[in-house]
N, C-alpha and C positions, 0 to 999 in steps of 0.2 A: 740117758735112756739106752737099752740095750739095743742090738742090732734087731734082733725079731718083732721086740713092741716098736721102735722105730718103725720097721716095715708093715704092723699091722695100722699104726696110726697111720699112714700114707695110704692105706686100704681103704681105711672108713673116712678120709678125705677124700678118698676117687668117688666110694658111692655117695657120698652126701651130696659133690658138687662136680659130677662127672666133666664137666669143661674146665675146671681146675688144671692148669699147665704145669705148676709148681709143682704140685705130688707125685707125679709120674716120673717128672724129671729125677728126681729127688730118689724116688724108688727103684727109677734105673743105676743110679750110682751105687747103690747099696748090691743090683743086680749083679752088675760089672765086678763089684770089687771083689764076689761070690765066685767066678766067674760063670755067669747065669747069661753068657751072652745075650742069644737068644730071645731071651725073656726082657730085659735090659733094652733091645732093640723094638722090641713090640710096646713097651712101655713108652722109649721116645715118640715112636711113629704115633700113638695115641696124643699123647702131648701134642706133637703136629699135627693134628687135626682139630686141635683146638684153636679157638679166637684169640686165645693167649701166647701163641708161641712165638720163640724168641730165634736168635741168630744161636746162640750157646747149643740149643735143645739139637738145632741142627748139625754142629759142631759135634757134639756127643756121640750123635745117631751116625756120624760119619768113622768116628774112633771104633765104634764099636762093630759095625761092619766090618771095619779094616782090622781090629783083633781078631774075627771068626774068619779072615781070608777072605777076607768077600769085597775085595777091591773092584771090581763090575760095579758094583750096588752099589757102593759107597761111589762111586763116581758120578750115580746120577742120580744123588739126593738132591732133591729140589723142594 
């Protein structure tokens, strides 16, 4: 699957099952590799606010503040 339908299938996974942790995550890396920082970080933070979220998602959310220079923030992801 290409990079775009990839990202659209992860779309229509967020709206089908908005507390889904997997797709966001998933769609953040694709954000990152873009360099969509940003967007990537607001997609983890979503993930985090799910019933599903993991040790990794946090882990992510911390790499990726720290690409955009934002070691403040990334210090006190909790």
């Amino acid at each position: 699957m290409d990079e775009p339908a990839e990202e659209g299938a992860y779309r229509q996974v967020l709206e089908a099952y908005p507390d889904d942790a997997t797709a966001p995550k998933n769609r953040s890396l694709i954000l990152e590799n873009r360099g969509e920082f940003a967007e990537a970080a607001g997609m983890l933070e979503h993930a985090l606010s799910t019933p599903n979220q993991t040790r990794v998602q946090y882990l992510n959310l911390i790499e990726v503040l720290l690409r955009q220079g934002l070691a403040d923030s990334a210090q006190v992801v909790q």
